[in-house]
N, C-alpha and C positions, 0 to 999 in steps of 0.2 A: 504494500500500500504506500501509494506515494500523497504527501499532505505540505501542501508550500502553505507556509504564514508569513505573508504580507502588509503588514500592521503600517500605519503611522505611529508619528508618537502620542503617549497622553501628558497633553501641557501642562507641565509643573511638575509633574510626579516623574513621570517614564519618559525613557530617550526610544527610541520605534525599534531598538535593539532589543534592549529589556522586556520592552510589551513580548515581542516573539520568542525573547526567550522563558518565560513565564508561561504562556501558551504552550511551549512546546515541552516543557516540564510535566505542565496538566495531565496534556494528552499522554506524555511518555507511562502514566500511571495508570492506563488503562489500554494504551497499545504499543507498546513498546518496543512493539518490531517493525512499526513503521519506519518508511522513508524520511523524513523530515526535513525541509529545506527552510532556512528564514531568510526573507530578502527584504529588509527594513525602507520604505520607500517614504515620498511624502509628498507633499503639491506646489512647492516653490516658496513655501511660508518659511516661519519658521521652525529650525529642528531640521531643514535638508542639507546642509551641510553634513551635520551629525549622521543622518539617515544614510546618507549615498556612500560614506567613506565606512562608515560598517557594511551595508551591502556588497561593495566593493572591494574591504580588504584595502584600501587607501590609509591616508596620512591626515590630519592635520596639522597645518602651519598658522603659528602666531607670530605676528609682529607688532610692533606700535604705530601708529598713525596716528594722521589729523582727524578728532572728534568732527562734529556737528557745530560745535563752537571753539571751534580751531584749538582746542587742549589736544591735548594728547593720550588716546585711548588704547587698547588694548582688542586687537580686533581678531579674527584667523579666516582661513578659507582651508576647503578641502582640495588635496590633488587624490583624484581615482586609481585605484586599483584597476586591476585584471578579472578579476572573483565572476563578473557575468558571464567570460566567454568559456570559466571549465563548468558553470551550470549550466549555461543557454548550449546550444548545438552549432555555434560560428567556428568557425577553425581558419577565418581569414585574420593571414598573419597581419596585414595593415592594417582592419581594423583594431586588433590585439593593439595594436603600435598609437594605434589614435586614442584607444580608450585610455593607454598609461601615460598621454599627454592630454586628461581632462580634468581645468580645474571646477569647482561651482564653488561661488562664491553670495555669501547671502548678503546686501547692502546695508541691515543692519546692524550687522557685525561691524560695520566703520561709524556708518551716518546714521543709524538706528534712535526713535525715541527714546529709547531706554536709558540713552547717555545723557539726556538734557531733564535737570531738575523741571520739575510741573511749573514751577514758580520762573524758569528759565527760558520756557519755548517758545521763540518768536521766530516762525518761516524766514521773515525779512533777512535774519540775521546767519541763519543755519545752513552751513554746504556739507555740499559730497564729496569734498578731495579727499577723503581718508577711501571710499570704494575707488578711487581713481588711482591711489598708493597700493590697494591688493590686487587689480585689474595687473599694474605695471609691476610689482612684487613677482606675479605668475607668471608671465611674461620674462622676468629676467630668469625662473626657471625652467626656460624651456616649452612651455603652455601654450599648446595651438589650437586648444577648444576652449571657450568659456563659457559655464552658463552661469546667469545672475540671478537668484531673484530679490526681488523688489520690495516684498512686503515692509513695512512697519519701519518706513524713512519715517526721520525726523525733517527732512529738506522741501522747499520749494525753490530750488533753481533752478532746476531746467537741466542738472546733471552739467552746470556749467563748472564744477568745482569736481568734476570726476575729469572734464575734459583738462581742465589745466592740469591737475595731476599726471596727465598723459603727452603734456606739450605743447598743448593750445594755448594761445595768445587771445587774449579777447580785453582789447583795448578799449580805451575810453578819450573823450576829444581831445587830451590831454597827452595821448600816447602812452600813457600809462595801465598797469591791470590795473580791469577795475576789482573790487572791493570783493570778498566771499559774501553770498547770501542770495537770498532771490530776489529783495531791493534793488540791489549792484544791476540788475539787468537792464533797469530803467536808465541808466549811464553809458551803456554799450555803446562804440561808432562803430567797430569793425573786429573783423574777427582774423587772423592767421593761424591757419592750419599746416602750418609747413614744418613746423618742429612736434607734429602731432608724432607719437613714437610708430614709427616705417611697421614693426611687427605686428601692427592693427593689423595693416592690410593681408597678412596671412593667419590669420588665425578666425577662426569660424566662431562668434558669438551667437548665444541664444539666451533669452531673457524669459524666464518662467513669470506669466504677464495673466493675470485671471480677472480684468480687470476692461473695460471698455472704451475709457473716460478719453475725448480727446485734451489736447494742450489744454487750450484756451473756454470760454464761454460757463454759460450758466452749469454745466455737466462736467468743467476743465479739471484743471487739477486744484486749483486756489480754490475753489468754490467748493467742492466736494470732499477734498483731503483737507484744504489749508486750516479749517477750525479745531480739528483733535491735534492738530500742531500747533496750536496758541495763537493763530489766526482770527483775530474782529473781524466783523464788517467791512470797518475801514482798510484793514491790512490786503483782505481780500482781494477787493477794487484793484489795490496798489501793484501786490504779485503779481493778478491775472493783467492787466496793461503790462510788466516787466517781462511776462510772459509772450506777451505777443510781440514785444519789441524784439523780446531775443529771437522771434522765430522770421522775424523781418529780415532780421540784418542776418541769420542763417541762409536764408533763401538769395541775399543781397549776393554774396560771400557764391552764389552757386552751387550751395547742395541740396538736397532734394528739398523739396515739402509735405512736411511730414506733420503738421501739427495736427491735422483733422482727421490722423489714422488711429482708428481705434487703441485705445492701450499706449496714444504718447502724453498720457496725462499721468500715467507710474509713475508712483514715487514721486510726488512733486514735480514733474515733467519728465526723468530720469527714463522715460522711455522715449521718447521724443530727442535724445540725446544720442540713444543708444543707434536707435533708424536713420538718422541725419547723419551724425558725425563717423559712428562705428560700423555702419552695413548689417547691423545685427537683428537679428528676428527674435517677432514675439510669438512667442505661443503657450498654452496651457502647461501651467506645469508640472503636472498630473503626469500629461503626454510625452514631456521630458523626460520627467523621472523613471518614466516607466522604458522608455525607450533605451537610456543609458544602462540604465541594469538590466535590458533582456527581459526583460518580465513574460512577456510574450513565447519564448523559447522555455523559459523555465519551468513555467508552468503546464506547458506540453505532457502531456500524459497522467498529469495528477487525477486522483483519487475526489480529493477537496481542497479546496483554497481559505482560508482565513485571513479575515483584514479586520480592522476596526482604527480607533484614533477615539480620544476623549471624551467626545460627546458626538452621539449619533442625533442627526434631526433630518428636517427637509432638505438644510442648506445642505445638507450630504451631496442632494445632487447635483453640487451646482459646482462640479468642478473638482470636488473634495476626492483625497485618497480612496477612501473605501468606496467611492462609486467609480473610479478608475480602474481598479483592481476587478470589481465586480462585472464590470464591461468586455475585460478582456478575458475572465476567466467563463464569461456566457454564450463567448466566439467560438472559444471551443468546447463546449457542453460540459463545463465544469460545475458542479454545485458548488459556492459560497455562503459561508456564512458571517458576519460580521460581529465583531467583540466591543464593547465600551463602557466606558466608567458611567457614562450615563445614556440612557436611551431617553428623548422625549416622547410626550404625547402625540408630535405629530410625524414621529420616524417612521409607524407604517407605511408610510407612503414607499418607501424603499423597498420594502414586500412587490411592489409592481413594477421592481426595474431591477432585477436579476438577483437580489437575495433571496436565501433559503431561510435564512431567522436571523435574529436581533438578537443579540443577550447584553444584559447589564450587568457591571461584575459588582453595582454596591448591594451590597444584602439589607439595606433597613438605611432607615432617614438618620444622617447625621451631620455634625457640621462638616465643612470643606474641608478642615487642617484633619480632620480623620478621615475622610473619604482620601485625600492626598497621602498621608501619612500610612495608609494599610493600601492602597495601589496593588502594589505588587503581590501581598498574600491573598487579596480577593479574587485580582488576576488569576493566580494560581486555581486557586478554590473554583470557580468559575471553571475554567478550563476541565479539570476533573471532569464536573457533571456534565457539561457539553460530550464529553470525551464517551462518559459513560451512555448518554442518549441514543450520539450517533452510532455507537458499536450497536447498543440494543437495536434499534433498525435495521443496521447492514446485516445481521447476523439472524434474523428474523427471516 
């Protein structure tokens, strides 16, 4: 019997390593001569750094960079392993060669909310050169894929502060750079890309992007992101005009026009950044994760698949791991089942888009620091009785 668990993580508690390996303890307690495969995946949020280099048998690397408010933080990225292609069925040596030059790199980790006190967050003020230090970090070792994703910036500039990390000039009538932050933009005359670093142009970016929003307008990035980043009213107005200047004198400059493409509103603009300046593509990153690890090949022949992530509800399907998982494991006539710390009231709905059951692993109403705090033995516990179900049926 072959059994792949494919978990995200649970936020807070479990890294999507842990989850499957908890799960797979469960089950070992009632089938113990199964196959077992764990491939920890995730959707471009947070935790896929973590996720993909467990998957993969990779590294993390830390270094220091420029925070969000130009201090100095503590940030890493992952470079990949090999680990999918002796699970998946490729036995192409270049892809072999491509996979152990792929870094993913999450933009929180540099420019993330998490670095800027509540009392401290103003858009106006907050860049992205610290993701433009790991972008060029991976780059000087070697790094000719990158994927990024976007979730939980702290920034509104337009990914103008990732670009000068990487060699961009973005001058002001002065001749001077202008200033970090997403104000600075409204200052811009002109842009030079000629010391942008040469090893852009080979190297494949993909941006894990789950998000729609273009640059600018009532749906942009200022309007929609800029208020959980300490963005007024007033602030808004300001970004989104800084916004559109920067994407003037982008277009001025002769690169593409890209503001009004779905998903260049990331991250504070940071996608719009990434499709103008870098060539880079957006896409789901569900469909990343899944693609990088093989998922599709590994789970070839299973028995059952198992996924789950923290909290199961509707938004499941809108992009999230365990309806990724569940998608590909229905192509080829896999039964899933999905595992999490909490199931809501309106998770049935996932019953009508390829899962086989829901389970919750909290056993009775408690607070969060105990529902956090016992994670893993419920996990466990949970799994067991799952484990015992499924046998009683197959065995029936």
């Amino acid at each position: 019997m072959k059994i792949v668990i494919a978990p995200d993580s649970y936020k807070e508690s479990l890294s999507a390593m842990e989850v499957a390996t908890e799960i797979e303890r469960g089950f070992r307690q009632v089938l113990p001569n199964a196959d077992y495969i764990k491939v920890p995946v995730a959707d471009g949020g947070e935790g896929t750094v973590q996720s993909m280099v467990d998957a993969t048998e990779g590294k993390l690397v830390t270094l220091s960079v420029i925070g969000p408010l130009g201090n100095r933080v503590e940030a890493h990225y992952g470079i990949l392993g090999q680990r999918r292609h002796a699970l998946g069925d490729s036995s192409n040596q270049s892809d072999a060669m491509a996979q152990a030059h792929t870094a993913i790199i999450e933009m929180a980790s540099a420019s993330g909310l998490h670095h800027v006190p509540l009392e401290q967050r103003n858009p106006l003020l907050t860049t992205s050169y610290g993701t433009g230090q790991l972008i060029r970090h991976a780059l000087d070792a070697g790094i000719n894929h990158i994927i990024i994703g976007l979730g939980g910036s702290a920034t509104n500039d337009g990914g103008a502060g990732m670009l000068q990390a990487l060699g961009a000039q973005l001058i002001d009538q002065n001749g001077k750079e202008i200033a970090a932050g997403g104000a600075a933009l409204a200052t811009l005359k002109r842009i030079d890309i000629s010391g942008l670093d040469p090893r852009l142009n080979h190297c494949h970016i993909e941006v894990a992007c789950d998000v729609d929003n273009p640059l600018c307008g009532d749906k942009g990035a200022s309007a929609i992101f800029g208020p959980q980043k300490g963005a007024t009213p007033t602030m808004v107005a300001q970004l989104d005009a800084a916004l559109a200047h920067f994407a003037d004198i982008t277009r001025a400059a002769g690169l593409a026009e890209c503001r009004d493409i779905a998903g260049a509103g990331a991250a504070g603009g940071m996608g719009f950044a990434v499709l103008a300046y870098l060539k880079g593509e957006l896409k789901p990153g569900i469909d990343i994760v899944m693609q990088t690890v093989n998922l599709a090949a590994i789970i070839r022949g299973a028995d059952l698949v198992i996924t789950g992530e923290g909290r199961l509800d509707s938004q499941t399907l809108h992009g999230k791991t365990p309806m990724g998982v569940a998608r590909e494991a229905n192509k080829q006539g896999i039964a899933v089942i999905a595992i999490a710390g909490c199931v809501s009231d309106d998770a049935n709905v996932l019953l009508n888009h390829g899962f086989c059951a829901l389970f919750s692993t909290t056993p009775r109403a408690m607070p969060l620091n105990q529902v956090l705090a016992s994670a893993k033995h419920n996990l466990y516990s949970t799994s067991v009785s799952i484990a015992a179900l499924y046998n009683t049926n197959r065995t029936r």
